[in-house]
C-alpha positions as CSV (number, residue, x, y, z in Angstrom):
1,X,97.3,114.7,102.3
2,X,98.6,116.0,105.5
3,X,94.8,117.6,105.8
4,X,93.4,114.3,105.8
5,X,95.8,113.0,108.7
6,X,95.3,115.7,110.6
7,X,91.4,115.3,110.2
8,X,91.8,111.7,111.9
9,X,91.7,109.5,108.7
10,X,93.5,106.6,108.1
11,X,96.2,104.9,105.9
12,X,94.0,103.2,104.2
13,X,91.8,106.1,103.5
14,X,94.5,108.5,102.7
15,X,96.3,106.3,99.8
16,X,92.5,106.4,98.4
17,X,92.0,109.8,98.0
18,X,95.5,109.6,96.5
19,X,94.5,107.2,94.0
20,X,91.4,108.9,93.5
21,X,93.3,112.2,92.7
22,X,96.5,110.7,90.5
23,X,93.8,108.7,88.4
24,X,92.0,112.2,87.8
25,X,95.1,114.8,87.4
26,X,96.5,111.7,84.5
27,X,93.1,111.8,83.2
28,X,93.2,116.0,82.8
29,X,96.4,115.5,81.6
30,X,95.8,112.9,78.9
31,X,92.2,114.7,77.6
32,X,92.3,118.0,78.2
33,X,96.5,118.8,77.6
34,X,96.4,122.8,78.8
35,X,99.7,124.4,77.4
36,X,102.3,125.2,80.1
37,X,100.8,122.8,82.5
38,X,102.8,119.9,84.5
39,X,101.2,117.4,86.6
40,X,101.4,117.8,90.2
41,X,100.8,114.6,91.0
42,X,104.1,113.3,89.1
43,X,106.4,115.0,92.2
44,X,103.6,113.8,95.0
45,X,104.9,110.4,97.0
46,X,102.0,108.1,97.3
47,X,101.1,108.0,101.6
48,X,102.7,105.2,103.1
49,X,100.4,102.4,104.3
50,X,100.6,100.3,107.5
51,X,101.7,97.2,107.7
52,X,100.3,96.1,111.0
53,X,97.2,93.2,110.2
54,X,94.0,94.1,111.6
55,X,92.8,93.1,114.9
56,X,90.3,90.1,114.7
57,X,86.5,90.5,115.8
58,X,85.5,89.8,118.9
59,X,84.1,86.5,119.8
60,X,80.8,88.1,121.4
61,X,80.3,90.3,118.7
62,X,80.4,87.2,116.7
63,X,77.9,85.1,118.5
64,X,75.6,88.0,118.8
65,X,75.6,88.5,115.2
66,X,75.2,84.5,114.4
67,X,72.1,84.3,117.3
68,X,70.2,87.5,115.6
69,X,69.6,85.5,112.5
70,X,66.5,83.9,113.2
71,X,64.4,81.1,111.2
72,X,63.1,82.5,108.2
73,X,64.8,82.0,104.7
74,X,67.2,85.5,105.0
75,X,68.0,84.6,108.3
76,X,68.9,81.3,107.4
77,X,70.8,82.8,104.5
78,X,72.6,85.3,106.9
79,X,73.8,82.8,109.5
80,X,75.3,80.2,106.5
81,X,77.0,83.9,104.8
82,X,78.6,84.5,108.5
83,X,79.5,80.9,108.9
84,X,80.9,80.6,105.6
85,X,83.3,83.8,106.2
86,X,83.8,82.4,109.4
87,X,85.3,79.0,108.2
88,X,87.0,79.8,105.2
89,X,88.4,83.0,106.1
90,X,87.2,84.4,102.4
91,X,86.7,88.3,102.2
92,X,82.7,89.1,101.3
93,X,83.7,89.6,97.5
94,X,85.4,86.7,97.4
95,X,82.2,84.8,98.8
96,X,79.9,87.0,96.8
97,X,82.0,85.6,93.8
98,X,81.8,82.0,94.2
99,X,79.5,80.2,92.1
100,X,77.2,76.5,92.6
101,X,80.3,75.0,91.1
102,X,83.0,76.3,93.0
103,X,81.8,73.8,95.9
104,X,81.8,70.3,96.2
């Protein structure tokens, strides 16, 4: 872990590739049971993660992104997907899993 700090990745990042690794080590441990072998991963303290929120997009990067999508049927698909985020404040997979009869 202290590899992937030093190599410039973040929190987030970091408690992946510790999730990654736990899930994998349990699944050794579980299936494959060698004799005189103990989990590693069972003394290893999950990375901390940051608490900070993330800083919001920029307005202009905003409005460039909304005045790229231009007339045809994707990019009037793309602007109401931006728009959409923009006013609900939903996450994509959130949006992506809303169905016809979620809305009014």
């Amino acid at each position: 872990m202290l590899q992937l700090k030093e190599s410039g990745h973040n929190d987030g990042g970091r408690h992946t590739f510790y999730r990654a690794l736990k899930t994998f080590l349990y699944w050794w441990e579980d299936e494959v049971e060698p004799d005189n072998w103990s989990n590693p991963i069972r003394k290893a303290k999950p990375p901390k993660l940051s608490i900070e929120p993330l800083k919001p997009a920029n307005l202009a990067d905003i409005k460039a992104m909304i005045t790229t999508c231009d007339k045809t049927f994707t990019g009037r698909r793309d602007k109401a997907i931006l728009l959409a985020l923009l006013d609900t404040v939903a996450r994509a997979k959130e949006l992506i899993e809303m169905k016809v009869d979620n809305f009014n």
